[in-house]
N, C-alpha and C positions, 0 to 999 in steps of 0.2 A: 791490022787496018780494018778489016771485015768487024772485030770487037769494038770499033767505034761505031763504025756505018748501023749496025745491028743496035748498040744501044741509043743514039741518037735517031732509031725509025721507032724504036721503043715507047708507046704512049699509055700501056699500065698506070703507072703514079699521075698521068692526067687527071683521072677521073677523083683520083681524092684528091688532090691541089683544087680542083674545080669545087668539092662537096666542102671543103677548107675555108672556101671565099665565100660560099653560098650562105654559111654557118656565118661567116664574120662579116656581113653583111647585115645577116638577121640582127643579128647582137648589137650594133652601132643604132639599127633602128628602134630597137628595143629599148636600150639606155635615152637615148631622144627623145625618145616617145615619153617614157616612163620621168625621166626630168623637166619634159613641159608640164606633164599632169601633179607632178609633187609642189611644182611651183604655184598651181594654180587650187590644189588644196591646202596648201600653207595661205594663199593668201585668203582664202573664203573663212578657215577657219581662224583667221585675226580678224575680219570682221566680224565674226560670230562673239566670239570674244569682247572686241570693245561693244559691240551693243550688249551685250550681257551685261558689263561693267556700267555700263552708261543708265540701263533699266534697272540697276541696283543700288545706284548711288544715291541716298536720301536729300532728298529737296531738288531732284532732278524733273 
């Protein structure tokens, strides 16, 4: 019984579970972050594009 009480007062692996979350926390923001900005270079550079097409096309 004392082998339960002693590992259930046991808070060792807190500290990585906690460095675990802190880590996969980072990473969710990261991926977010990084997929608003590809959206919004994907869409700048299809305007760049069709003006390019559009200043290229003869009789325009």
């Amino acid at each position: 019984m004392q082998f339960f009480k002693n590992l259930l007062a046991d808070e060792s692996g807190a500290t990585a579970i906690e460095y675990g979350l802190i880590a996969a926390l980072i990473a969710v923001a990261c991926i977010t972050t990084l997929t608003a900005v590809g959206a919004e270079l994907n869409n700048t550079f299809t305007t760049v594009k069709d003006k390019l097409v559009t200043a290229n096309t003869p009789g325009a």
